[in-house]
C-alpha positions, -999 to +999 in steps of 0.1 A: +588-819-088+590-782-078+617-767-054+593-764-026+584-801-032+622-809-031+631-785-001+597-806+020+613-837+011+646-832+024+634-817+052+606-848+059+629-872+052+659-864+075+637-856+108+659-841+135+681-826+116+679-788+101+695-769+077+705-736+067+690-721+034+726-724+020+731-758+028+692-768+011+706-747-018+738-768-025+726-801-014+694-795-041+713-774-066+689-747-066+697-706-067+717-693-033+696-661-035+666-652-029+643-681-042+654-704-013+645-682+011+613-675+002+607-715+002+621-719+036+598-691+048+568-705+031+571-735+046+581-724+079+544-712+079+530-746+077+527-767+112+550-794+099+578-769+100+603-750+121+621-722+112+643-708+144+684-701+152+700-729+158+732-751+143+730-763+107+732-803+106+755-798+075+780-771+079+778-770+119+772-731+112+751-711+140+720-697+116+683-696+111+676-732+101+649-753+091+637-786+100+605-807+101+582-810+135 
């Protein structure tokens, strides 16, 4: 399974709750840089995602976050 693939999961499976891409990162051990961003943006462009401020679920942070629709 891809990172994307991981990244959709967690984000399908825990509906109502969003993350920050540093948050994704740790929680999936995958690179803090760059690479998660362009995952969260990617799928943020599908209709089953949101990207938007809000509060991360995880650290309680104010950020841009992700979560499923």
């Amino acid at each position: 399974m891809d990172a994307v693939d991981r990244v959709a999961n967690v984000l399908l499976g825990s509906r109502g709750n969003a993350y920050c891409n540093g948050c994704l990162a740790a929680g999936l051990s995958l690179d803090r840089g760059q690479a998660v961003s362009r995952i969260t943006s990617a799928l943020a462009d599908s209709a089953s995602f949101e990207r938007a401020f809000g509060t991360c679920s995880a650290c309680g942070r104010e950020r841009i976050v992700i979560s499923s629709t």
